[in-house]
C-alpha positions as CSV (number, residue, x, y, z in Angstrom):
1,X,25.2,-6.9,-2.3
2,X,26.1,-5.8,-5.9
3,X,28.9,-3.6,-5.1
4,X,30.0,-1.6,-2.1
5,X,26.8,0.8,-2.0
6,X,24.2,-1.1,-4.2
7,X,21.7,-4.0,-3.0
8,X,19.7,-5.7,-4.9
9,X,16.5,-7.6,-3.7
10,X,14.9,-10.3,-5.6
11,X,12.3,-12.9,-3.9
12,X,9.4,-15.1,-5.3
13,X,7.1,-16.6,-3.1
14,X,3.6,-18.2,-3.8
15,X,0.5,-17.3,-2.2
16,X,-2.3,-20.0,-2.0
17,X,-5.2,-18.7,-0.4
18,X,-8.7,-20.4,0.5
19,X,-12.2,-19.5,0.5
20,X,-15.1,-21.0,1.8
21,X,-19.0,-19.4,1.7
22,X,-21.1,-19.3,3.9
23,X,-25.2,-18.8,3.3
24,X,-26.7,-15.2,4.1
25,X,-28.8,-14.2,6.4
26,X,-30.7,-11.8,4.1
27,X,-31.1,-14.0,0.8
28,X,-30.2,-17.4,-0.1
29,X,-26.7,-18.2,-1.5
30,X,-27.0,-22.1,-0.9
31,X,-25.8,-22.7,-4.2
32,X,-22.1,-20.4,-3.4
33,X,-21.4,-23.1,-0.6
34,X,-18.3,-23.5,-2.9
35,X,-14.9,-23.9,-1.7
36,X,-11.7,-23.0,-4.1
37,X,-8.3,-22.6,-3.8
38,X,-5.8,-20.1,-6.2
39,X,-2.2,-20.3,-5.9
40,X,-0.4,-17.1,-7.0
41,X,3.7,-16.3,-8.1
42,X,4.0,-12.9,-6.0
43,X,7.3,-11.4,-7.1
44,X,9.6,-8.9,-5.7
45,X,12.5,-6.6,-7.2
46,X,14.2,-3.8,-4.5
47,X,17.1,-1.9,-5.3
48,X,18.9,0.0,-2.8
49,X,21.5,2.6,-3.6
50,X,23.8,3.9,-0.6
51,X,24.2,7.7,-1.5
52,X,26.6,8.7,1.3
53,X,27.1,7.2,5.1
54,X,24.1,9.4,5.7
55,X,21.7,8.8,2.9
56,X,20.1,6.2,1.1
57,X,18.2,5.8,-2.2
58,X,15.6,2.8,-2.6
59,X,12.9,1.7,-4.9
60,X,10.6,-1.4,-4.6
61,X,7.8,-3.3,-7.4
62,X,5.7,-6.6,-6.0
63,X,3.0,-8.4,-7.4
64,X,0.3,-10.2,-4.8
65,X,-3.5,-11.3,-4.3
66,X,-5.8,-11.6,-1.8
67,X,-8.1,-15.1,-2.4
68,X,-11.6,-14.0,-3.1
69,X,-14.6,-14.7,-0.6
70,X,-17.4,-12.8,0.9
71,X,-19.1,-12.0,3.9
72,X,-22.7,-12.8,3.5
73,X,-23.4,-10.9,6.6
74,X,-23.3,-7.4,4.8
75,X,-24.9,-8.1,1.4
76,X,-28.7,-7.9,0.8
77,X,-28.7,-8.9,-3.2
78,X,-26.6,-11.5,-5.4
79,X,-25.4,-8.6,-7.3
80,X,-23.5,-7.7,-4.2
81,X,-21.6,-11.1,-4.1
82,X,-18.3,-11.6,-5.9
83,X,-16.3,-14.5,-5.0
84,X,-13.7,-13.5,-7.7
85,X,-9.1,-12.9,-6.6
86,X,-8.4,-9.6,-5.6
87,X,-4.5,-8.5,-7.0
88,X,-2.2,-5.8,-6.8
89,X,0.9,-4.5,-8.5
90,X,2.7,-2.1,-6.2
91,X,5.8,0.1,-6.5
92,X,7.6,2.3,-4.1
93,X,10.5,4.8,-4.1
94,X,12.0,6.8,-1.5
95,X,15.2,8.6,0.2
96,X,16.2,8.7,3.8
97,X,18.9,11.0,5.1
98,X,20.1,11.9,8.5
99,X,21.5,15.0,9.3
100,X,22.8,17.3,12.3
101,X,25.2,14.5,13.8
102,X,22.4,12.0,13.6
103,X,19.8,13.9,15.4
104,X,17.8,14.5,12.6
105,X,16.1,11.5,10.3
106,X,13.9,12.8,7.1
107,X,12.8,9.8,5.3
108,X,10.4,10.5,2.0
109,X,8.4,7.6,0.1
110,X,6.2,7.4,-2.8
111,X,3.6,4.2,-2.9
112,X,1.5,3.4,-6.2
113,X,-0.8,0.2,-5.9
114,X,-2.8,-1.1,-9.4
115,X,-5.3,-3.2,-7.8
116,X,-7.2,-5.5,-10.1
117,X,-10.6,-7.1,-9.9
118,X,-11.2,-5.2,-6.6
């Protein structure tokens, strides 16, 4: 807590993901029997800003990855393949109030994701 109506969120974590191929069914991808690993920093930075006791302010950005692999099940040619990290930058924003003696919650939110390498 920053001060009696501001948080602040800050987190690192790293993601290590593993792939492993398989061969296809449809053409031969004996020579992607590869295995690999990739370890990624994911950040995170959230701020939240306590407007009143009945509404709040937020706003998030992360970083992530998702380790590359493929399904050989569901691709006929080699141009298909792509064995390659998937990432993605994402930021949010929103504002939740409740009104009418707490009987009434509107919460609003913008998301954005940059994906890379998808």
């Amino acid at each position: 807590m920053v001060g009696t109506s501001l948080a602040l969120g800050v987190g690192v974590g790293i993601a290590i993901g593993n792939a492993i191929g398989n061969v296809g069914l449809f053409i031969d991808l004996d020579h992607k029997k590869d295995s690999f690993d990739v370890g990624v920093l994911s950040p995170y930075l959230g701020l939240s800003y306590q407007v009143n006791e009945n509404s709040m302010a937020y706003g998030s950005y992360s970083e992530s990855f998702k380790s590359g692999g493929w399904n050989a099940y569901f691709i006929s040619t080699e141009e298909q393949f792509d064995d390659d990290a998937e990432y993605v930058s994402s930021i949010e924003a929103g504002y939740k109030i409740t009104m009418m003696n707490n009987r009434l919650r509107i919460n609003t939110a913008f998301y954005a994701s940059s994906f890379t390498d998808f």
